[in-house]
C-alpha positions, 0 to 999 in steps of 0.5 A: 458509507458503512463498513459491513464485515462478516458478523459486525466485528468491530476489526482487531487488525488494521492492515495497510497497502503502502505506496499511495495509502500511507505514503505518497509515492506516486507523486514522488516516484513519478519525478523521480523516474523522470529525473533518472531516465533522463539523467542516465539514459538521456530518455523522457519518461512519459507519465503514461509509460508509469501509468501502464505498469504502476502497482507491478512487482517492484522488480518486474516495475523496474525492468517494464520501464527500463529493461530496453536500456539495462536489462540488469535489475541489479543495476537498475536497483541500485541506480533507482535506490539512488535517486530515490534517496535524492528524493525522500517519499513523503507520508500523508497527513495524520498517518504517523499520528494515528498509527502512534495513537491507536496502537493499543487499540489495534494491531497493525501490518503492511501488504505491498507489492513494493520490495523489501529494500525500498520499503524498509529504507522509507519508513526508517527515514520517515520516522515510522516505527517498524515494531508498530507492526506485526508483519510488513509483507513485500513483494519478495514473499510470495509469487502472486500479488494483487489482484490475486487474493492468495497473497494474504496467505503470508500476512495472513497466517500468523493471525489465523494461528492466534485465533484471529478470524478474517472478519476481524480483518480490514485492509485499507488501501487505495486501488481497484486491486486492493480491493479484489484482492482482500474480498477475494480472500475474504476480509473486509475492504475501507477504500483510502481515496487521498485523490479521486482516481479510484472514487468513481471505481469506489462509487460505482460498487459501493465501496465504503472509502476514506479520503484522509487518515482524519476521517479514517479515525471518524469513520471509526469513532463515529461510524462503524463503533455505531453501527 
């Protein structure tokens, strides 16, 4: 399916939803929360309490899951910061490669409600380099967040002070809320369906979506240049 912008501008900036888009958080954080409650609160973390508050604020997420049994986000931080680096989140095939290889091409930026410490402690670790990015917004930089289309504001403004225009925008990421929150504010949206929960959302409106960074850069090449 075709990526449709505004006026067929082929994109100048590629931004990026980070958890399960370009790394694989939810099947490593799934474990890893499992391992923390049990190990520190003797509780077995059901994968549907997950389920019910994946893609919140990064602090809101925390204290959703564990507030009954600390309700100190400080400390539920840094305990959930050292299981995390017990357990090493984890890219998705080809995503290095095609940031590295298309950076001239493209610019790049990140817009994810995961916070600042956790996202800045993985990309070091996985070897992302952090300079390939214009901008890597968190959830501490504003006080909406997806759905809501205004938290593109931030990510959004130094572009549009350098004559950047939103059809020259596409946000790549993997959630129904992804993909409400940039329609909404008005740029183009590519799905990234590394596994098929979203592809029935995705189908069933017409989303244009990927299914691996491999066909992201065929999309490119072979679809939307052509269009």
């Amino acid at each position: 399916m075709k990526l449709k912008s505004t006026n067929n501008k082929i994109p100048k900036v590629l931004i990026f939803d980070y958890d399960d888009t370009l790394v694989q958080t939810r099947k490593i954080r799934y474990e890893t929360l499992k391992r923390m409650s049990s190990k520190v609160f003797g509780y077995t973390l059901e994968t549907s309490e997950i389920d019910a508050v994946w893609g919140l604020p990064a602090d809101e997420f925390l204290l959703n899951l564990f507030s009954d049994k600390n309700d100190n986000l400080y400390e539920l931080w840094d305990i959930y910061l050292q299981f995390c680096a017990e357990d090493p989140n984890i890219p998705y095939d080809y995503v290095l490669q095609f940031i590295q290889k298309n950076s001239e091409k493209y610019r790049f930026g990140i817009l994810t409600a995961s916070s600042f410490k956790t996202v800045s402690n993985e990309i070091q670790k996985i070897n992302l380099d952090k300079e390939l990015f214009f901008k890597i917004q968190t959830a501490e930089e504003t006080i909406v967040h997806k759905p809501n289309p205004a938290v593109f504001e931030p990510i959004c403004k130094k572009l549009f002070q350098e004559g950047v225009t939103k059809s020259e925008i596409l946000y790549i990421g993997d959630s129904p809320s992804d993909h409400k929150a940039s329609t909404g504010f008005g740029i183009s949206f590519l799905g990234m369906a590394h596994d098929n929960r979203n592809i029935d959302y995705f189908s069933s409106l017409q989303v244009p979506f990927v299914k691996n960074f491999y066909e992201l850069e065929n999309y490119f090449e072979n679809e939307f240049l052509n269009d």
